[in-house]
N, C-alpha and C positions, 0 to 999 in steps of 0.2 A: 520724108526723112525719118530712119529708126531711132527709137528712143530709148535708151535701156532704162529700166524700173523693177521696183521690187513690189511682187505681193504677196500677202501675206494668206496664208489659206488655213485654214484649220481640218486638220485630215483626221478621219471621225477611226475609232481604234475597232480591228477587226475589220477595216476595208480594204476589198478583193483586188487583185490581181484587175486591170483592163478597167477600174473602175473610173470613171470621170468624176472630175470635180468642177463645178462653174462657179466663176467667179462676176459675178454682173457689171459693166462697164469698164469693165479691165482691156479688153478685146479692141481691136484695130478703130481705128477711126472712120465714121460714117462716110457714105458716099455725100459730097455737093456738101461739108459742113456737118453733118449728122452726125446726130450723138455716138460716142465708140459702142462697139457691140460686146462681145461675151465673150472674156476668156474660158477654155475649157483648158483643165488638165488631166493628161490620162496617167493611172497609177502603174506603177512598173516596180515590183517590189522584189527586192534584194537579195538571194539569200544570208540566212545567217551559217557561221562557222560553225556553232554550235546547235541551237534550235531547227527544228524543223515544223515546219507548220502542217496540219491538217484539217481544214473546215476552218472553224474558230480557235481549234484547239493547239497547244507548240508544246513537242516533245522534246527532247534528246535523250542520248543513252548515254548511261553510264557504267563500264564493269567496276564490279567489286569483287573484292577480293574472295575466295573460295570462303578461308574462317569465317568472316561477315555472315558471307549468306548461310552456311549452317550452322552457326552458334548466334547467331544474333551479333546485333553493335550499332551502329551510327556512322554514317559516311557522310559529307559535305560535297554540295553539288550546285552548278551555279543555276541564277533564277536572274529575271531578267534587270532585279535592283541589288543584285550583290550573289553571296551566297549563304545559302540554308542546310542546316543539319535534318536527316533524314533517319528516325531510326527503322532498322530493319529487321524483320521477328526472325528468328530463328527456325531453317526450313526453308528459306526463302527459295522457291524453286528457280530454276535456269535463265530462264526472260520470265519477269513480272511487272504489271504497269501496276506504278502504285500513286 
């Protein structure tokens, strides 16, 4: 007979795409009475609308506006607990990762 249940897993930050997680005796019920074996769970990770991931690292792009990037100023851009003011020197060339 299935039984639904909740576990609880703690997913360690910056973990990869195909990664497993095991859970110890979470897993199906032994054969003849034996103890339940090992839940595994595999990671299958989401894109985001905005961010893009690369390695450990998460990008996105932002245009700003022409004035900004030659005179300098500060544009607001989001982060992944709200958003942050970014100032921008003056000069800024065409694509720059800052």
């Amino acid at each position: 007979m299935e039984k639904l249940s909740r576990v609880k897993l703690k997913i360690p930050a910056g973990i990869r795409e195909g990664s497993r997680l095991r859970s110890l005796g979470n897993g199906e019920a032994g054969t003849r009475g034996g103890p339940p074996g090992d839940l595994y769970v595999v990671i299958h990770i989401k894109e985001h609308k905005i961010f893009q991931r690369e390695g450990d690292d998460l990008y996105c792009e932002m245009p700003i506006p022409f004035s900004v990037a030659t005179l300098g100023g500060e544009i607001d851009l989001p982060t992944l607990e709200g958003r942050a003011h970014l100032k921008v020197p003056s000069g800024t060339p065409k694509r720059a990762n800052v």
